[in-house]
N, C-alpha and C positions, 0 to 999 in steps of 0.2 A: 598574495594571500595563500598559505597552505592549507590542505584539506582539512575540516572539521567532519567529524558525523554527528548525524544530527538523530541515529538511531534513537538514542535514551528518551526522543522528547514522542518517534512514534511510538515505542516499547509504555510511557508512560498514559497514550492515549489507549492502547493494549487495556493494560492493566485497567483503566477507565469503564471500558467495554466491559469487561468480565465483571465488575464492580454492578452495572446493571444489566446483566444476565445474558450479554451478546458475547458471542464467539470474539476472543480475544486478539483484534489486529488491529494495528491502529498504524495511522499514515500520518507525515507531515511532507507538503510543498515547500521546498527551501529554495528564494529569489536567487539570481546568479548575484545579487550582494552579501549573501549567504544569511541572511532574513530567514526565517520562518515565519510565512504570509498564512498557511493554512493549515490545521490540525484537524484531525476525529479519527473515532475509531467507528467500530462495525455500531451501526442503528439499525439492523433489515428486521427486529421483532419490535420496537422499542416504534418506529414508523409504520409497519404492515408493507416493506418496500424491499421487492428482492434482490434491488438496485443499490440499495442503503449500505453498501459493500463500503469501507473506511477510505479506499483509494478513490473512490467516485467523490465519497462528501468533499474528501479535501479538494480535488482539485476543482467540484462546482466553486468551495468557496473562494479559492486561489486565483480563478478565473473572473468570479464577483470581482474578488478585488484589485484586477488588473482591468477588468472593463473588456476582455478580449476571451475568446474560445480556443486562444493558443496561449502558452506557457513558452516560448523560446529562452532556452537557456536554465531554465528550473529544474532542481531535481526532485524526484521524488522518494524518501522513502518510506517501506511499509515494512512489518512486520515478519508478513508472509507472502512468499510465491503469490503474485495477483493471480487470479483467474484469469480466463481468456474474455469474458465482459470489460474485466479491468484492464487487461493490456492492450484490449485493442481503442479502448478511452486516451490512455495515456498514448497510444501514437498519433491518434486524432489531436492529443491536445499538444502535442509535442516537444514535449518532454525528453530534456535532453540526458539525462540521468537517471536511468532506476537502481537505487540499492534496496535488495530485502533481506531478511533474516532467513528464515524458513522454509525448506523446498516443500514443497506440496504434491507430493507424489498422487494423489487422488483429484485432486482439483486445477491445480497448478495450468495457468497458461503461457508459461515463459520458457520453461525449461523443459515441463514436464507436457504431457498430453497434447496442446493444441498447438503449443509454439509458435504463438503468434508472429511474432515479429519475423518467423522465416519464408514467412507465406508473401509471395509475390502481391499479396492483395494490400498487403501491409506497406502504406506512402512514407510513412518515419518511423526508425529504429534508434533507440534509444541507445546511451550505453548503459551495460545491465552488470552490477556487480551484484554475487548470490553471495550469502553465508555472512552478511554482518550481523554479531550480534543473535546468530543462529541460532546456539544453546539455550539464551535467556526466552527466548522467542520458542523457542521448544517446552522447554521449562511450562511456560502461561499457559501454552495451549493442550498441553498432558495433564497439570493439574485441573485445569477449565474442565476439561471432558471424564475426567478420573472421577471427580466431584458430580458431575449428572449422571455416572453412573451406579454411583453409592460404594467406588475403591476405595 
């Protein structure tokens, strides 16, 4: 089986988000059958939950639906650079795969600022491919904020 991305189905949970009024990032868990088990985007106003980050929802419900607190072999992708709440989720949950769009120079826990996964505290590292899909994921999140500020 050759690789598929499965960006277009987070970019469409993206897009979902911003549609009710959350910062526009959205994540899907993809089975190592290449399944997509879990979708959402960002709900942290929408819930009152600052946890309600898009890569948390999914993989709660990916893990629902596996019966287990680990993912072996799932990938995940998002949107945007996870935070560092969210990358160090995704090494607990073990996630063999992160692709995201967007680097997150201000927020960013992967690449940028906390660098999760280089920290000796960190039990599993993922493999991390950055930049799929970047631009369109750029795109959502400049108009998203362009728009709250009346550009």
């Amino acid at each position: 089986m050759g690789f598929r991305s499965h960006m277009q189905a987070a970019l469409d949970e993206a897009q979902a988000a911003a549609r009710r009024g959350e910062v526009p990032v959205g994540a899907v868990v993809v089975a190592p059958t290449g399944r997509i088990v879990a979708r959402a985007g960002n709900r942290t106003r929408e819930l009152s939950d600052p946890t309600a980050h898009a890569e948390i929802l999914a993989l709660r419900l990916a893990c629902a639906a596996a019966g287990s607190e680990r993912l072996p072999g799932h990938d995940l992708y998002v949107t945007l650079e996870p935070c560092a709440m969210c990358a160090a989720a995704i090494s607990v949950a073990r996630i063999a795969r992160l692709y995201y769009g967007a680097a997150d120079p201000k927020s960013g826990g992967v690449a940028q600022g906390a660098r999760v996964f280089v920290h000796p505290q960190c039990h599993h590292v993922p493999e991390v491919y950055d930049g799929i899909a970047a631009r369109e994921a750029e795109v959502l999140l400049r108009g998203f904020f362009a728009e709250r500020r009346g550009l």
